[in-house]
C-alpha positions, 0 to 999 in steps of 0.5 A: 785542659787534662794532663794527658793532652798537656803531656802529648803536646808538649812531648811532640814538641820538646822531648827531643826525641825522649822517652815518655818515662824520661820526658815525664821526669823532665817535666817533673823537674820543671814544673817542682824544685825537684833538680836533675841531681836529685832524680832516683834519690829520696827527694825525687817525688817521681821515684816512688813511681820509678817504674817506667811502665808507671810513667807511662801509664800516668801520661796515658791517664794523668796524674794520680793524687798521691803523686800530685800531693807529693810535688804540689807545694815544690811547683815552680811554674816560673821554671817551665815558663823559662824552659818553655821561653828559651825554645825557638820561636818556631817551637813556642809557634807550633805550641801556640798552634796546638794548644789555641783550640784550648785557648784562643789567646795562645800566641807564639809570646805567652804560650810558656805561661799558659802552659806553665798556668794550666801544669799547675792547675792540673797538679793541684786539681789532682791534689785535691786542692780548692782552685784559688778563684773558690777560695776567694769566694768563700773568703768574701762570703765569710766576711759578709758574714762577718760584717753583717753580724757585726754591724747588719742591727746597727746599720738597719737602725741607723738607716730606718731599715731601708738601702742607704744608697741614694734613690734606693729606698729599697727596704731591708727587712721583709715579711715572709709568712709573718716573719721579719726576714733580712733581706741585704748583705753588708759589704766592705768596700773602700 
């Protein structure tokens, strides 16, 4: 999901007949702890972009990185869950309609938290941070790591250099070209 196809859908079926500049604040102010009393100030992330020509632009093409950067550690998702949620069941229907080409599992009941997932995925890809799933895989590389050097000599000694889970008896350490060569990975696990 992009922004630009986030943006219209929800425009057509929440703006209220808004503006696409004064509709895209308004999402602003969802989606960030930005409030309405702060739009045009200093603390309004969007009024470095003030220019409702700018506004426009980014809902045709998307977010920009400096922007995005400068919202993502103010989202609160949770608000446009709410704001999304207190529409009428026919609206969050017609939502649901529009967005289950994106995601089969869209109902009428859980399109205000998709909707708020997918925002937040968008500003932070925008910002250039690492998604959440990428980061818990290199957490859990580094710590097989970790234990295996820490523990990987030890272990192959203490099981003979062989898997020592019952009926494997895979070995552990091959040759390759004359070399010894590791071949496992040690886990945690409780």
């Amino acid at each position: 999901m992009d922004f630009k196809t986030l943006f219209n859908i929800l425009k057509k079926h929440m703006a209220d007949g808004d503006d696409v500049p004064y509709f895209f604040r308004e999402i602003l102010a969802m989606i960030t702890t930005v409030s309405e009393a702060e739009w045009g100030t200093g603390r309004d992330p969007s009024a470095r972009f003030v220019n409702d020509e700018t506004l426009r632009s980014y809902a045709k093409r998307g977010l920009p990185k400096k922007l995005a950067q400068t919202i993502v550690y103010r989202l609160t998702p949770e608000v446009l869950t709410e704001r999304i949620n207190e529409r009428e069941e026919t609206v969050r229907a017609l939502l649901a309609a529009d967005f289950v080409g994106y995601d089969p599992s869209v109902s009428a009941d859980n399109v205000a938290e998709k909707v708020a997932e997918w925002m937040a995925d968008i500003i932070q890809t925008a910002a250039g941070l690492v998604p959440q799933e990428e980061l818990e895989k290199k957490k859990q590389q580094q710590l097989a790591a970790d234990l295996k050097a820490k523990y990987g000599s030890y272990l192959l000694i203490e099981n003979g250099r062989s898997c020592p889970f019952p009926g494997c008896g895979r070995q552990l350490t091959v040759t390759n070209n004359g070399a010894a060569v590791d071949s496992y990975e040690v886990i945690g696990y409780s």
